[in-house]
C-alpha beads as a LAMMPS data file, in Angstrom:
LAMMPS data file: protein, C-alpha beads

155 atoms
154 bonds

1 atom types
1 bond types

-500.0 500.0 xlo xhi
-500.0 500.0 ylo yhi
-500.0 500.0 zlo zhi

Masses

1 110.0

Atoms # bond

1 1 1 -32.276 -286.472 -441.480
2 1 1 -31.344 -288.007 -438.414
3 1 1 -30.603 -291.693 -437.918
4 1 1 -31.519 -293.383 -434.171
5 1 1 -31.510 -296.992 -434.224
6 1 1 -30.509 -300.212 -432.415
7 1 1 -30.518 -303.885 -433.883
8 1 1 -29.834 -307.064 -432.770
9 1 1 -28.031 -309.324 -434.904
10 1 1 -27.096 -313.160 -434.364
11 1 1 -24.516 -313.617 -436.981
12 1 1 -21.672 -311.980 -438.965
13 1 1 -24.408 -311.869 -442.049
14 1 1 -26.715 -309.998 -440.263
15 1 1 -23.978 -307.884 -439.231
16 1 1 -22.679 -307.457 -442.772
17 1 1 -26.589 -306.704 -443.730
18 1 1 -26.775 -304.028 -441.360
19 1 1 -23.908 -302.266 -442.771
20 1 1 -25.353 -302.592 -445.701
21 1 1 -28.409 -301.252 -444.761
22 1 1 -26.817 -298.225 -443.409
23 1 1 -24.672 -297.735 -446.643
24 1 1 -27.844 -297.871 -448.379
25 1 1 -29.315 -295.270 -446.727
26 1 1 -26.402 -293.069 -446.950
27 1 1 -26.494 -293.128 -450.577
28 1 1 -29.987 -292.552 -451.317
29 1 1 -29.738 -289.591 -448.522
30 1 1 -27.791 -286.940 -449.487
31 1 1 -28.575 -284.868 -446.043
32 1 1 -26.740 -287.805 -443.956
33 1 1 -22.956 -287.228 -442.613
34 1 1 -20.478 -288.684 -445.619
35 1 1 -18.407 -290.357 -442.438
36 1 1 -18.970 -293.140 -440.030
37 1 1 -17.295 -293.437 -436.739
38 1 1 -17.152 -297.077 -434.964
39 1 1 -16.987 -298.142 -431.618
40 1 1 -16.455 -301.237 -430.043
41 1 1 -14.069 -304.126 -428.119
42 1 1 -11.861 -306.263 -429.954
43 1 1 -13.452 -308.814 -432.589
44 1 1 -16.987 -307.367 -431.707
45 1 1 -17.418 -307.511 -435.317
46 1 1 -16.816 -304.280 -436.701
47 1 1 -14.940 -305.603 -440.124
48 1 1 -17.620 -307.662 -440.659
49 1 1 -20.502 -304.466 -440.178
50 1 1 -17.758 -302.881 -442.964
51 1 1 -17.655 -305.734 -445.290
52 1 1 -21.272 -305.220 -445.604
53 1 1 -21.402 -301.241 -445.771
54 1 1 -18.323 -301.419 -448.403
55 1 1 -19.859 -303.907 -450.436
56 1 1 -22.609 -301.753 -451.606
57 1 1 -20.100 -299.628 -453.088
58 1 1 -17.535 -301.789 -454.427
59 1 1 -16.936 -305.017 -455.039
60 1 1 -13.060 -305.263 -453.467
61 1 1 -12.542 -307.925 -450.650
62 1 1 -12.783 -305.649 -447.435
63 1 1 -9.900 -306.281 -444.774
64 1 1 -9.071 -304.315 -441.325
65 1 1 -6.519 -301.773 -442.270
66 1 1 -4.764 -302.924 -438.875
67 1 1 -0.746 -301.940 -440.524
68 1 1 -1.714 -299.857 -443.483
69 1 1 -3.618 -297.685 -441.451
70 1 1 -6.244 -297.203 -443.798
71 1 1 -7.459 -299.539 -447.122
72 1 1 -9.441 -297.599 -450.005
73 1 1 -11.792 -299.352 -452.432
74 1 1 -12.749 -297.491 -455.286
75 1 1 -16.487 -297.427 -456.190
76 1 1 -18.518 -298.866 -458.614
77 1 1 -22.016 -299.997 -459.605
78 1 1 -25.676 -298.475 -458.908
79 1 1 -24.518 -296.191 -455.898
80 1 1 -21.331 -294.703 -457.806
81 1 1 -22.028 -291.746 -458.088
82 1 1 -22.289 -290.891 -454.658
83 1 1 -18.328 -291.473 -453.711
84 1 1 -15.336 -292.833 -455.725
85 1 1 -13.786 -294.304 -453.298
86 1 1 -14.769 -296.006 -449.797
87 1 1 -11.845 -295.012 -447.251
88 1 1 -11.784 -297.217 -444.419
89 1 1 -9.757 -296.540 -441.102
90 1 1 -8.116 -298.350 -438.472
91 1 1 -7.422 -296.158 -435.491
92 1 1 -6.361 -298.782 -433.307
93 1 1 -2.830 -297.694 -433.476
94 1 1 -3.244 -293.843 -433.786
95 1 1 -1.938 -292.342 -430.762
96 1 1 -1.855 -288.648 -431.536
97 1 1 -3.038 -285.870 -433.936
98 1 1 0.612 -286.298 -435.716
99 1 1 -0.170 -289.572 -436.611
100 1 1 -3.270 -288.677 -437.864
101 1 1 -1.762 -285.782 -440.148
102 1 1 0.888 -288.035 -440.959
103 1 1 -1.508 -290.654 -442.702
104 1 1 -3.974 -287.967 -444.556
105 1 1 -6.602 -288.520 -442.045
106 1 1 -7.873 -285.064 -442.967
107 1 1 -7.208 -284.900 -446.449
108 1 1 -9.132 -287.667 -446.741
109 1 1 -12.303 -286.180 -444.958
110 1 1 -12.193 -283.427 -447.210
111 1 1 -12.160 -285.058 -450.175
112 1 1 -15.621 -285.753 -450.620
113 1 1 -15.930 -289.156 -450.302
114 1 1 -17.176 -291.749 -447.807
115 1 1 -15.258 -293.054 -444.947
116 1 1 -15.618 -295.312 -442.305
117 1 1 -13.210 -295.845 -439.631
118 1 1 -13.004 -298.452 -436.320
119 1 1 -11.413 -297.660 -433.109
120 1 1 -12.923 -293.819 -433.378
121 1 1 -12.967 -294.394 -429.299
122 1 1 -9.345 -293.305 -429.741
123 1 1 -9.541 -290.469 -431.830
124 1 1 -12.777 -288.295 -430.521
125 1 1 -11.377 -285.151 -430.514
126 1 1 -10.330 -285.599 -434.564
127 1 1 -14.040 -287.010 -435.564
128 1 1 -15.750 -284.474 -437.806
129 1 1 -18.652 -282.176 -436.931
130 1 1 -21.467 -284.298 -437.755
131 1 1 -20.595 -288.050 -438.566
132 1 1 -22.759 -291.592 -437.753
133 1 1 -21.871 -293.483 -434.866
134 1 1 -22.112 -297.018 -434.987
135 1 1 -21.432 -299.123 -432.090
136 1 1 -21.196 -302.602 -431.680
137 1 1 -21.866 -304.769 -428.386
138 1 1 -21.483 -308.771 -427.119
139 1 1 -24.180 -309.428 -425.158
140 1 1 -24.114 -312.332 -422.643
141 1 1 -24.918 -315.871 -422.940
142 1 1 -24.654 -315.890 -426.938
143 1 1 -21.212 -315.412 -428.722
144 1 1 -22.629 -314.655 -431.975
145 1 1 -25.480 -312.085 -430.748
146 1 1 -24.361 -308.136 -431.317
147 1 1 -26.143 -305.305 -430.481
148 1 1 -25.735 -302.642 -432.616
149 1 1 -26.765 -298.862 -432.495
150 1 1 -26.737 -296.318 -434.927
151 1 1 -27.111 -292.759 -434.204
152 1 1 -26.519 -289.324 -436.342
153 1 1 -24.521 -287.021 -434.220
154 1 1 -24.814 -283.629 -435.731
155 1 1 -22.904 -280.664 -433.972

Bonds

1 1 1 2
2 1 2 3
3 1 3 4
4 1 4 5
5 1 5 6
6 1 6 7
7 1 7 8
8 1 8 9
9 1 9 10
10 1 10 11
11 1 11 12
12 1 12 13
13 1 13 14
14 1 14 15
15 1 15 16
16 1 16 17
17 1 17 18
18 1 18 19
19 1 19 20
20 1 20 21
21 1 21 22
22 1 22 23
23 1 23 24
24 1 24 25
25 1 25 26
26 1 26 27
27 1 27 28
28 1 28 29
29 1 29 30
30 1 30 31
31 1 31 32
32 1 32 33
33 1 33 34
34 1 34 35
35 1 35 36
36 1 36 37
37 1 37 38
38 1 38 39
39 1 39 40
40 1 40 41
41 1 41 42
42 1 42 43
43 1 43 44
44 1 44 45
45 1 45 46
46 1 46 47
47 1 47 48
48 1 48 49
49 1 49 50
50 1 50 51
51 1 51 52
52 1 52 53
53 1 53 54
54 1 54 55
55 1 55 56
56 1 56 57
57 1 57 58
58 1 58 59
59 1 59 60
60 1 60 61
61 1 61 62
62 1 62 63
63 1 63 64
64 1 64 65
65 1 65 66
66 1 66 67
67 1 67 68
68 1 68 69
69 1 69 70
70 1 70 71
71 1 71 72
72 1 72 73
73 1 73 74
74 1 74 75
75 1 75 76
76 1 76 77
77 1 77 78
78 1 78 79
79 1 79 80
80 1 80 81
81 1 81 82
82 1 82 83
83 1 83 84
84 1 84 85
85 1 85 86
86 1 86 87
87 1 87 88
88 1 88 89
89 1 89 90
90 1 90 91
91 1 91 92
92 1 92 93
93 1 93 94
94 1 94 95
95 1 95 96
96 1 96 97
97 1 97 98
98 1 98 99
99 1 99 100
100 1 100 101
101 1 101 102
102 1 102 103
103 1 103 104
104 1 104 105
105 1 105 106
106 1 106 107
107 1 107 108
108 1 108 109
109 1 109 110
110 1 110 111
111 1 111 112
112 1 112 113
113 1 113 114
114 1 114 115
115 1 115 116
116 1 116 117
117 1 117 118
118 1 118 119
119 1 119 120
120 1 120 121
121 1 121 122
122 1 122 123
123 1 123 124
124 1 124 125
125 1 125 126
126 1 126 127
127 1 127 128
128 1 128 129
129 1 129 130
130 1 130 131
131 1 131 132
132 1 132 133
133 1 133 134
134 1 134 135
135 1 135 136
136 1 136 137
137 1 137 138
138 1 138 139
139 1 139 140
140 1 140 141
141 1 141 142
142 1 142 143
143 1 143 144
144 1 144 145
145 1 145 146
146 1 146 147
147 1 147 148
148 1 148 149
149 1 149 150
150 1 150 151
151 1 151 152
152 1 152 153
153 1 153 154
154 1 154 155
C-alpha cells in the first residue's frame, strides 16, 4: 500500500500525533516499508514527529541521537510484535558511507526492525529501496504551523 499525504499541524502535539498516526499505520500494515527517512531544516520539528511515532512502540523518553549517532528503544505494548526495538538516526553528522558502516547503519536495516532516521537529506544514496519519506516544513507568518508530507517511495 502506498502512503501520499500532507498535513498541517499548529503545534508540537499535533506533530507528535502525526507520528503517531503514521506509526500506527505501519504496524497494522505489514505491506508498508519497515524504515522512515526525514527531511527537514533545523528545529522544524522532526524529534518531536519521532516522539510521537516512537511512543506507540515504547514507552522510553525519545531524544535526538545528535552524538550517539543513533538511540534504540526497545518495544513494548499492543504493537510489539511488529519490531523489538525502534532505531532512531541522526544523520546530521554522517559525512560518508564509512561513517555509516562504522555505526551499523546497515546492520541495523537488516535486522528486521523499525527505524527512523532525520537528516536522510545527507545520506540519499544509503536510504533503502523502498522506505517513507516524511518531510517537515515552516510555513510563513506562524512559528508553530508545520507542513508535513508523507509519501511511500517504493523502487
Amino acid at each position: 500500500m502506498n502512503i501520499n499525504k500532507e498535513t498541517v499541524t499548529s503545534s508540537e502535539r499535533e506533530t507528535e500525533n502525526c507520528g503517531a498516526l503514521l506509526a500506527q499505520r505501519i504496524a497494522e500494515d505489514k505491506t508498508l516499508p519497515r524504515f522512515v527517512a526525514m527531511y527537514g531544516d533545523l528545529g522544524v520539528g522532526k524529534t518531536t514527529f519521532i516522539r510521537g511515532f516512537a511512543g506507540i512502540f515504547s514507552p522510553a523518553i525519545v531524544r535526538s541521537p545528535t552524538f550517539t549517532l543513533v538511540n534504540s528503544y526497545r518495544c513494548s505494548g499492543e504493537y510489539s510484535d511488529v519490531s523489538k526495538y525502534i532505531y532512531h538516526f541522526d544523520m546530521y553528522r554522517i559525512q560518508s558511507e564509512d561513517d555509516l558502516y562504522s555505526i551499523g547503519y546497515y546492520d541495523y536495516l537488516d535486522s528486521g526492525c523499525v527505524c527512523i532516521a532525520e537528516w536522510c537529506e545527507l545520506i540519499e544514496y544509503a536510504l533503502p529501496q523502498n522506505y517513507i519519506k516524511v518531510e517537515i516544513l515552516k510555513t510563513t507568518g506562524d512559528p508553530d504551523k508545520r507542513i508535513i508530507k508523507v509519501n511511500s517511495i517504493m523502487g
